[in-house]
PADO-742366 format. One record per atom (N, C-alpha, C): x, y, z; atom name; residue in three letters. Coordinates in steps of 0.001 Angstrom, whole numbers. Layout:
% residues N
X:Y:Z:CA:ALA $
...
END
This chain:
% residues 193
848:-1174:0:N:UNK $
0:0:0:CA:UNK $
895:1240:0:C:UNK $
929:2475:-1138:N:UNK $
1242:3154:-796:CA:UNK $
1122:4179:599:C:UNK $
2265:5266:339:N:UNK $
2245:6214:1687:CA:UNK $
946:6960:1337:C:UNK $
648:7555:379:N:UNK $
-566:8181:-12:CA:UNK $
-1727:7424:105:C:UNK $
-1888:6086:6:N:UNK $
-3178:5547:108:CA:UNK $
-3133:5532:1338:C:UNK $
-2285:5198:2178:N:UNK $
-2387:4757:3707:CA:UNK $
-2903:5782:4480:C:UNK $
-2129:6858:4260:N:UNK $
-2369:8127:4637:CA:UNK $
-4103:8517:4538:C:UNK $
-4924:8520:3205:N:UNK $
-6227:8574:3401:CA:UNK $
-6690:8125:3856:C:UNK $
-6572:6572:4019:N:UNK $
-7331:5561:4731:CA:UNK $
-6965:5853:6501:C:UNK $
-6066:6335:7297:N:UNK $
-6233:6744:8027:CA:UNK $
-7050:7560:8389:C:UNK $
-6988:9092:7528:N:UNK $
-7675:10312:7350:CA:UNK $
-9438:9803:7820:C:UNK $
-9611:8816:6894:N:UNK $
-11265:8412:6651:CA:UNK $
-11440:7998:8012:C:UNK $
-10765:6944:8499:N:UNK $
-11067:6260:9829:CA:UNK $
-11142:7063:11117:C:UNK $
-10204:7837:10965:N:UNK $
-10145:9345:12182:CA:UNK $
-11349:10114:11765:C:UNK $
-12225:10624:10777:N:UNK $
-13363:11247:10367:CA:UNK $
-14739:10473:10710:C:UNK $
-14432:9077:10171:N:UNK $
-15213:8028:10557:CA:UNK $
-15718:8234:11977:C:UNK $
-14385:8099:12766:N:UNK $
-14676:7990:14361:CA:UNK $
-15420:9099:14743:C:UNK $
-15045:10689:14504:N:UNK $
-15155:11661:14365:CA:UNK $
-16524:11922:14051:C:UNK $
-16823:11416:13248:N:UNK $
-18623:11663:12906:CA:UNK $
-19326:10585:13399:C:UNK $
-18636:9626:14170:N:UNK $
-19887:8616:15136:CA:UNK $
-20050:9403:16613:C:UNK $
-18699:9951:16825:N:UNK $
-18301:10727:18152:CA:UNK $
-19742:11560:18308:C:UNK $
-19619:12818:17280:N:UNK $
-20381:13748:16871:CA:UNK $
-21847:13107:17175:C:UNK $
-22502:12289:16293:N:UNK $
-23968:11827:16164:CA:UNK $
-24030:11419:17613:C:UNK $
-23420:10274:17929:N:UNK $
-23679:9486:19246:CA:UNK $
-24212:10442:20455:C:UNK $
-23175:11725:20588:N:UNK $
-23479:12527:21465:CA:UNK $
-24594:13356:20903:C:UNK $
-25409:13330:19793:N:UNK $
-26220:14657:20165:CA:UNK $
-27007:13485:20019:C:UNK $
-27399:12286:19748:N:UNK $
-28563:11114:20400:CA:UNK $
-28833:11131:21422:C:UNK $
-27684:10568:21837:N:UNK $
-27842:10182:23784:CA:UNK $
-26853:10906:24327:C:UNK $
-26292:12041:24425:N:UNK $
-26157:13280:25636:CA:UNK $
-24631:12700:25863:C:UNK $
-24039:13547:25697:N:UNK $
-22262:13666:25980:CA:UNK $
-22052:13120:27603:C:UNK $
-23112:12489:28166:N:UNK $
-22180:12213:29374:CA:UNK $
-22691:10560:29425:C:UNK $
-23389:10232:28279:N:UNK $
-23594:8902:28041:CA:UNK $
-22617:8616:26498:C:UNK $
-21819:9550:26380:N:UNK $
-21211:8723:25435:CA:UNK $
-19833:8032:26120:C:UNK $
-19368:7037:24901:N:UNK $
-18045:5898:25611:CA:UNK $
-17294:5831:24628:C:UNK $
-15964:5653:24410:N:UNK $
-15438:5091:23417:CA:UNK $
-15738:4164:22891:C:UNK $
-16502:3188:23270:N:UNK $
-16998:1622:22641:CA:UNK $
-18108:1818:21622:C:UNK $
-18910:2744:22240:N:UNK $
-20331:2969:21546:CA:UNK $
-19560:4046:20281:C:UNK $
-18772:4664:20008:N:UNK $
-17648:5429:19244:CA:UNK $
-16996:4211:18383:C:UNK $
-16405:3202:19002:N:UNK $
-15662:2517:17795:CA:UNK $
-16305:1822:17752:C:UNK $
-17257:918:17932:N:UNK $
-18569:306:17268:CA:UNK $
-19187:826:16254:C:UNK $
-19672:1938:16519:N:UNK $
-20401:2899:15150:CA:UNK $
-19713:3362:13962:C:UNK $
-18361:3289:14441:N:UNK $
-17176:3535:13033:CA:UNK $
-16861:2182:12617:C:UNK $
-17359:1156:13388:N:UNK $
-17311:-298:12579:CA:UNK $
-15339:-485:12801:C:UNK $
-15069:438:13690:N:UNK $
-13519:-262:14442:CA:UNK $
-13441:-796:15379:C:UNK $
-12722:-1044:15921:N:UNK $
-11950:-1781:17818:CA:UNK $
-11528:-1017:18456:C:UNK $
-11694:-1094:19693:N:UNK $
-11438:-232:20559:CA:UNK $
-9822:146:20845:C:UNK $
-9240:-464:20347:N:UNK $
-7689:-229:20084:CA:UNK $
-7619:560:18924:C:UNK $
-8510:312:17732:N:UNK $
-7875:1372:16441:CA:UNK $
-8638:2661:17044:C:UNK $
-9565:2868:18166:N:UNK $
-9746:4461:18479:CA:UNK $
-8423:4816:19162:C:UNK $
-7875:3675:19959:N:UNK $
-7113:4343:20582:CA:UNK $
-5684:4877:19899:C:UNK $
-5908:4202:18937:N:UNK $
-4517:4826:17833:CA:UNK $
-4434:5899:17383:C:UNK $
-5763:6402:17396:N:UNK $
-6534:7699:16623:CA:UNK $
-6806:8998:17584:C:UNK $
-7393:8281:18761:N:UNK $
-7773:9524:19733:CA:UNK $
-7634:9011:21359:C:UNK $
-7060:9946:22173:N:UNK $
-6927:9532:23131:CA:UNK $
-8158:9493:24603:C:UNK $
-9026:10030:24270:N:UNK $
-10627:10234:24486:CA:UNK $
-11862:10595:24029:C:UNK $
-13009:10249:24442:N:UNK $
-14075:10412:23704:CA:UNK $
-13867:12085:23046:C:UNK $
-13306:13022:24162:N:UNK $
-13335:14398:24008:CA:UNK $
-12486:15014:22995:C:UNK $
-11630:14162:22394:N:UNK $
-10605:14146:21576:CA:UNK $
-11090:13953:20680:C:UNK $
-12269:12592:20039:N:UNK $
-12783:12088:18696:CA:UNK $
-13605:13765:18326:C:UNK $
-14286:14100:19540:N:UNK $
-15534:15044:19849:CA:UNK $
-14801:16286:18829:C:UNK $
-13931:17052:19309:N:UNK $
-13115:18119:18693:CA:UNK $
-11822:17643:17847:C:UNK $
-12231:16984:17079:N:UNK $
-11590:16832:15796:CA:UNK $
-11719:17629:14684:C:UNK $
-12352:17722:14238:N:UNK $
-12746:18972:13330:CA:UNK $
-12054:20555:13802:C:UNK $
-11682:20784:15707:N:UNK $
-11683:22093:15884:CA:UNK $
-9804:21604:15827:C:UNK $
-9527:20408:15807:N:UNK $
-8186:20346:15717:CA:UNK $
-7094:20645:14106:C:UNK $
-8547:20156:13780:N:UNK $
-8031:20062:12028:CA:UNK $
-8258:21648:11332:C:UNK $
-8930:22444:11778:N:UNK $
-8763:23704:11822:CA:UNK $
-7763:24574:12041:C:UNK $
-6900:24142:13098:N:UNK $
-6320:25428:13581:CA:UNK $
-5114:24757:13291:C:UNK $
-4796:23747:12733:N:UNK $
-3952:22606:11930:CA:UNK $
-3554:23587:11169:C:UNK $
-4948:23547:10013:N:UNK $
-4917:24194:9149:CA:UNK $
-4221:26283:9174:C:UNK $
-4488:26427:10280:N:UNK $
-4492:27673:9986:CA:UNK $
-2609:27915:10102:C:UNK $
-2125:26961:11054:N:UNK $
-609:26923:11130:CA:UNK $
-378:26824:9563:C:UNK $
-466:26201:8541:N:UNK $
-297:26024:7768:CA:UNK $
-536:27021:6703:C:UNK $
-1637:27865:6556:N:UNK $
-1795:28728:5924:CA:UNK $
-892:29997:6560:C:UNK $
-652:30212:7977:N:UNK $
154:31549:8385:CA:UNK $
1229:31097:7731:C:UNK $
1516:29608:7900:N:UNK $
3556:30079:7474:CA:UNK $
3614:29985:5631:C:UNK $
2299:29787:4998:N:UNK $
2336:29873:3528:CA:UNK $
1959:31397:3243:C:UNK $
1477:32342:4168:N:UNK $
1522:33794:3744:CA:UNK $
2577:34852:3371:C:UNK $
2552:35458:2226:N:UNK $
3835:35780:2005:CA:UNK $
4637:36880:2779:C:UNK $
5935:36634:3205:N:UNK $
6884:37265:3866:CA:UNK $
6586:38433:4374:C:UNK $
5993:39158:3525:N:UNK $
6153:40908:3519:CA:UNK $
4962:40931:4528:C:UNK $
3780:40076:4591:N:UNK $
3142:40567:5644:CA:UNK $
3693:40861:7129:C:UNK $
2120:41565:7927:N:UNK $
2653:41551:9303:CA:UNK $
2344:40137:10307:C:UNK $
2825:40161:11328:N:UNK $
2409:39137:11995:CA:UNK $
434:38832:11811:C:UNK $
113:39780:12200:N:UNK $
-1181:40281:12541:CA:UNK $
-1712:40136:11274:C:UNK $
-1346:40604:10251:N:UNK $
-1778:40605:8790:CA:UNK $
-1791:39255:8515:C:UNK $
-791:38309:8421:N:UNK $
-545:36719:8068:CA:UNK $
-1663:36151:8602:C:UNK $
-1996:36496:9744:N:UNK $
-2511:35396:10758:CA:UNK $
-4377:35654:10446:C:UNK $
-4640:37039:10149:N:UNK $
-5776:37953:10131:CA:UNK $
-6319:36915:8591:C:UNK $
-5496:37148:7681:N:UNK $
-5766:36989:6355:CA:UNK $
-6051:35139:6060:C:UNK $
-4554:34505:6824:N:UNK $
-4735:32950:6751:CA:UNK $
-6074:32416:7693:C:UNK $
-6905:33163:8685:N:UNK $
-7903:32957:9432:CA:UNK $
-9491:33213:8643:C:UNK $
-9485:34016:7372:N:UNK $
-10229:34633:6169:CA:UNK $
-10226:33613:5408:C:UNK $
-9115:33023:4899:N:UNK $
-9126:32014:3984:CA:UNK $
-9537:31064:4359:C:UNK $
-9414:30671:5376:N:UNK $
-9544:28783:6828:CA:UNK $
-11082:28859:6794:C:UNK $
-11813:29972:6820:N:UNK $
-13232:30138:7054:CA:UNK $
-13990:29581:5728:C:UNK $
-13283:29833:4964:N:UNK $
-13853:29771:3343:CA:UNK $
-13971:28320:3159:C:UNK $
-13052:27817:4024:N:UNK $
-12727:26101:3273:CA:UNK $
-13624:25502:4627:C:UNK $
-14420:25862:5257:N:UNK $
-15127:24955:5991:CA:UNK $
-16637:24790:5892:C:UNK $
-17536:24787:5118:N:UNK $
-18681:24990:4809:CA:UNK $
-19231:23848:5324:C:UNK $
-20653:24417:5731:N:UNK $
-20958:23399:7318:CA:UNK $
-22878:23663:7007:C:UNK $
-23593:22252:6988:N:UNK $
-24636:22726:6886:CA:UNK $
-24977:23221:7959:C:UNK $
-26580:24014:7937:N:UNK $
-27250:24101:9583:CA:UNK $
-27198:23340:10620:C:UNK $
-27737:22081:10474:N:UNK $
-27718:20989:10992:CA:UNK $
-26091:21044:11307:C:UNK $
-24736:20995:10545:N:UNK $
-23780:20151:11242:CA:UNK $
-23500:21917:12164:C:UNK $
-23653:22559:12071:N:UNK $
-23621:23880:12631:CA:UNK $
-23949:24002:14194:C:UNK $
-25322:23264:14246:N:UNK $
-26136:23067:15132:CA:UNK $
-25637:22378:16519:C:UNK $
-25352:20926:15911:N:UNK $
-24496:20043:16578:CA:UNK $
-22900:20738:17112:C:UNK $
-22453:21560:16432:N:UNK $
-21285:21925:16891:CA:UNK $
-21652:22859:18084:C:UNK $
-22144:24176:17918:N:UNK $
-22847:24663:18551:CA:UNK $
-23212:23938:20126:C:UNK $
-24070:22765:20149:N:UNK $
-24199:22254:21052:CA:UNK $
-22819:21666:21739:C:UNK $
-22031:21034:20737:N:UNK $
-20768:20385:22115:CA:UNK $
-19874:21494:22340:C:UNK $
-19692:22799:21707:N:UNK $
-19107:23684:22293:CA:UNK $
-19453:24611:23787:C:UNK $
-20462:24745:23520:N:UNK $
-21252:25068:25037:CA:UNK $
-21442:23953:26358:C:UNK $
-21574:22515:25808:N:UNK $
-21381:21437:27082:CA:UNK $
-20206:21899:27854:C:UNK $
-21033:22482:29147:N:UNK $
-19754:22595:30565:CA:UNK $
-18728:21314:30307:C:UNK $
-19198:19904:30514:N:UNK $
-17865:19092:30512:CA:UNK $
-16840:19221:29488:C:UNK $
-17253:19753:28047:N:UNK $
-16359:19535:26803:CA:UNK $
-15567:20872:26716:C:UNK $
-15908:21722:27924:N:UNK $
-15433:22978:27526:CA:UNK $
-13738:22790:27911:C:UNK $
-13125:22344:28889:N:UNK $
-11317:22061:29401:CA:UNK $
-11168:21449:27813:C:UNK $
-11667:20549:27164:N:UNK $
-11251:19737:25763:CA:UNK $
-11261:21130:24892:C:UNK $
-11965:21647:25204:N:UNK $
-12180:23105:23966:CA:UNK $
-10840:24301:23876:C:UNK $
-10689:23990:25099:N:UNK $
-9402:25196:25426:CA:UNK $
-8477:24221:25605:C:UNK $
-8126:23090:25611:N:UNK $
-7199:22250:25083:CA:UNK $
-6164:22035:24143:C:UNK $
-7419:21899:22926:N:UNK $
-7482:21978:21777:CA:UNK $
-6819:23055:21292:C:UNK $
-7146:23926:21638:N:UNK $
-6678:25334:20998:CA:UNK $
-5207:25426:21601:C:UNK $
-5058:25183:22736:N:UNK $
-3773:25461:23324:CA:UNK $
-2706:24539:22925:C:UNK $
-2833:23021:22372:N:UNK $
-1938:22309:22011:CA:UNK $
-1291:23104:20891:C:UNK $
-1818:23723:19764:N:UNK $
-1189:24123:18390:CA:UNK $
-686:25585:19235:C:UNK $
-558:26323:20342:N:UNK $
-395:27240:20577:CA:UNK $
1126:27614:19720:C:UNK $
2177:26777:20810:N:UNK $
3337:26609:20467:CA:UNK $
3527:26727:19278:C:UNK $
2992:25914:17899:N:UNK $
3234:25972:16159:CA:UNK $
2999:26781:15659:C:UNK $
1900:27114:16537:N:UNK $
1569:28865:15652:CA:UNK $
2210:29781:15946:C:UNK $
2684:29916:17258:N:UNK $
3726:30833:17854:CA:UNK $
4742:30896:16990:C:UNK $
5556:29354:16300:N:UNK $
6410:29924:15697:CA:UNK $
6747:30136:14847:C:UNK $
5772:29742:13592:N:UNK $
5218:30697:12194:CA:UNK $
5350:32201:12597:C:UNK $
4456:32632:13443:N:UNK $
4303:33864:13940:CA:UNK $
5464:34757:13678:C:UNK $
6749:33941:14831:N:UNK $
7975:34744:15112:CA:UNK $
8745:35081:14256:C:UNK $
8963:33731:13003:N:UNK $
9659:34477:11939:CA:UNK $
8988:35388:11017:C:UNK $
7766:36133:11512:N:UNK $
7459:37598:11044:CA:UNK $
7744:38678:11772:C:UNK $
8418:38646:12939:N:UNK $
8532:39609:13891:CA:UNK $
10154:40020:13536:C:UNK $
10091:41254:14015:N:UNK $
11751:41773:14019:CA:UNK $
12501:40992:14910:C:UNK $
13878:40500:14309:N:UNK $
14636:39701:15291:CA:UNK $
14905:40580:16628:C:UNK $
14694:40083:17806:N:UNK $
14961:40854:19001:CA:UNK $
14487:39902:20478:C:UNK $
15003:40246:21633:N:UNK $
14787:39488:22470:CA:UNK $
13635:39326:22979:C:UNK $
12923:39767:22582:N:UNK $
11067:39492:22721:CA:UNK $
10575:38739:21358:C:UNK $
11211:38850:20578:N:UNK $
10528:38236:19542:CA:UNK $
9227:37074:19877:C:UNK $
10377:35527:20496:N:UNK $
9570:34675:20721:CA:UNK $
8086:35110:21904:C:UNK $
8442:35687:22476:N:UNK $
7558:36601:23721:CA:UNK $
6408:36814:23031:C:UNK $
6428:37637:22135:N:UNK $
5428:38838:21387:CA:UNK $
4839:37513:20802:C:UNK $
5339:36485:19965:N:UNK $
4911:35419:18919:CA:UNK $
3800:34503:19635:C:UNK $
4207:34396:20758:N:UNK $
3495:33691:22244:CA:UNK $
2007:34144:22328:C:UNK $
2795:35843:22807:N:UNK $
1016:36168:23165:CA:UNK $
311:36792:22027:C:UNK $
669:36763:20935:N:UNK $
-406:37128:19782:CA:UNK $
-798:35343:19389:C:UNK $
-164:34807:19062:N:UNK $
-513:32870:18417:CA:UNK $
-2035:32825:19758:C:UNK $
-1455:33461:20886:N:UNK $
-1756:32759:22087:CA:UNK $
-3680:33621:22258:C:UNK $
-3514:34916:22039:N:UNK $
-4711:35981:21841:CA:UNK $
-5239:35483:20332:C:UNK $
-4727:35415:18895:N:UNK $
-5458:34869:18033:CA:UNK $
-6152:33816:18129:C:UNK $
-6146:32905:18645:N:UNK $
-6659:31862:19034:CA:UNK $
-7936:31563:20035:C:UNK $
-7247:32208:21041:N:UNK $
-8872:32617:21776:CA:UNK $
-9944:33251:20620:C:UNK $
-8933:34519:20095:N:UNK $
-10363:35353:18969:CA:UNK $
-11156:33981:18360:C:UNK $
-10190:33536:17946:N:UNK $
-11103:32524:17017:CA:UNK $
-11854:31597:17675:C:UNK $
-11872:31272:19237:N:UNK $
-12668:30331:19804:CA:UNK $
-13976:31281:19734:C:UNK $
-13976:32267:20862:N:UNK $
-14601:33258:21060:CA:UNK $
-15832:33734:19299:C:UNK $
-14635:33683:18164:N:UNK $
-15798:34232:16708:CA:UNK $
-16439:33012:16586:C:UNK $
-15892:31598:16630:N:UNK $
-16348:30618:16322:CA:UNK $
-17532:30170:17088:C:UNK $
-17461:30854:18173:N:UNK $
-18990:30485:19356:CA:UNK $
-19973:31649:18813:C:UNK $
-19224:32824:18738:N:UNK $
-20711:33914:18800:CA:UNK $
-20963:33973:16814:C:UNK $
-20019:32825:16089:N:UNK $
-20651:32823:14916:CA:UNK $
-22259:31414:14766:C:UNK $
-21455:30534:15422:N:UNK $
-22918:29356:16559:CA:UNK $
-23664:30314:16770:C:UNK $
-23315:31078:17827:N:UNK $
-25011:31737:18319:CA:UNK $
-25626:32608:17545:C:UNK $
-24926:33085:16434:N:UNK $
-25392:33988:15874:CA:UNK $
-25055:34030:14229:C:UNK $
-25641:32704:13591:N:UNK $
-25667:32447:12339:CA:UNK $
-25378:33891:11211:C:UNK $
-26281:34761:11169:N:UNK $
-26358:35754:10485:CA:UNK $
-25193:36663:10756:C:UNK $
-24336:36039:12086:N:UNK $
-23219:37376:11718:CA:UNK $
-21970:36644:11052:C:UNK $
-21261:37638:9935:N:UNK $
-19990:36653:8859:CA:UNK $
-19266:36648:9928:C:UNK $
-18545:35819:9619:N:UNK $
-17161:34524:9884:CA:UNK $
-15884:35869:9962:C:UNK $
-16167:36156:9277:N:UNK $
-15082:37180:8329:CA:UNK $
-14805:38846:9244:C:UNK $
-16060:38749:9102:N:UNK $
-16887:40388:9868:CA:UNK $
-16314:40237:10599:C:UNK $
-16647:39641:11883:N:UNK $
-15936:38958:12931:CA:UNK $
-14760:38631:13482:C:UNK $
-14022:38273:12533:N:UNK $
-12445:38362:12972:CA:UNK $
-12057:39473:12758:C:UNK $
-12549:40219:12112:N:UNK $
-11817:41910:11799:CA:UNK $
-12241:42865:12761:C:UNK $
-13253:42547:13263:N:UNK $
-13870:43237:14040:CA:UNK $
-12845:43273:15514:C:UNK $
-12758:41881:15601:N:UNK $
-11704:41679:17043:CA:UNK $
-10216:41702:16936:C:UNK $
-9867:41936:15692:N:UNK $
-8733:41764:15856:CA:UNK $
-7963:43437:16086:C:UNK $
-8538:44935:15707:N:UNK $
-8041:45532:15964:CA:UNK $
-7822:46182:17945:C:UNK $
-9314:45428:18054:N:UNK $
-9383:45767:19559:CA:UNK $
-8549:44849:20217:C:UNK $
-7731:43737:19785:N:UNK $
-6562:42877:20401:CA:UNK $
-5564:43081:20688:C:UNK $
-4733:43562:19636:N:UNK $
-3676:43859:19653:CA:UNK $
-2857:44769:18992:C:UNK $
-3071:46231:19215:N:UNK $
-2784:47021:19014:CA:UNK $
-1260:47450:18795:C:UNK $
-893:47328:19482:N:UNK $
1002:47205:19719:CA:UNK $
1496:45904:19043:C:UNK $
880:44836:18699:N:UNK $
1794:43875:18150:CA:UNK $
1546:43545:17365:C:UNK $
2180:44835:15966:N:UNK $
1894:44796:14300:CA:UNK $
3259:44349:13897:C:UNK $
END
């Protein structure tokens, strides 16, 4: 098997899990879900979840992982001349575009983002990629002994923005994705262009 086939066929099975995670809990209520009733419904073993995810809360925010994945990836593909703030502003514009989500899967998200228990997994999530994004970040900053500092707490403040747009875009369908990050980002960080 190739590296490329293998590679999807992982991809599918982590999505797989990922969208039984998802359904299971808005059936029967996030504090009745299990990993078993999770790799049963993806038609795996309870060992290939565990290859994949290290808790139910993990299968749950997959999608918010593969996001901000993504967005590391788009800051350090923005070109040079931008600013920190600009890279990160613009690669967060584009990340929005590539996620199109019906009502319904909208809905469901919506709901496990607000569950009190899933909320430590929510700020988790975000905080694991802190570090990667931080250091895309830094090689836009002037070399200097704050550099990594400054790279920290902007990766570290963009990120919240985006938890924060990503909830009040849930509660509030009709306001853009887009609107939204622009809106917060000048009241953020003012000093660290």
């Amino acid at each position: 098997m190739s590296a490329g086939l293998r590679e999807r066929k992982k991809a599918a099975t982590r999505q797989a899990l990922h969208d039984a995670a998802v359904r299971l809990a808005m059936e029967y209520g996030v504090e009745n879900l299990t990993v078993e009733a999770i790799a049963d419904a993806a038609f795996v073993s309870r060992r290939t979840f565990s290859n994949y995810f290290s808790s139910k809360e993990q299968a749950l925010f997959h999608r918010d992982r593969t996001q901000v994945a993504r967005l590391v990836e788009l800051v350090h593909a923005r070109p040079e001349t931008e600013s920190p703030l600009e890279a990160l502003t613009r690669a967060a514009e584009q990340m929005s575009g590539e996620w199109p989500g019906s009502a319904a899967d909208e809905q469901r998200y919506r709901t496990l983002r607000t569950h009190p228990a899933l909320l430590p997994e929510l700020v988790a999530t975000y905080t694991a990629f802190e570090r990667d994004l931080a250091t895309v970040v830094e090689q836009r900053f002037r070399a200097g002994p704050d550099a990594g500092l400054q790279a920290r707490f902007l990766a570290a403040a963009f990120l919240a923005v985006l938890r924060v747009v990503g909830q009040a875009a849930l509660e509030r369908p009709d306001r853009n994705v887009i609107d939204l990050i622009r809106l917060a980002t000048p009241l953020t960080w003012q000093n660290l262009r």
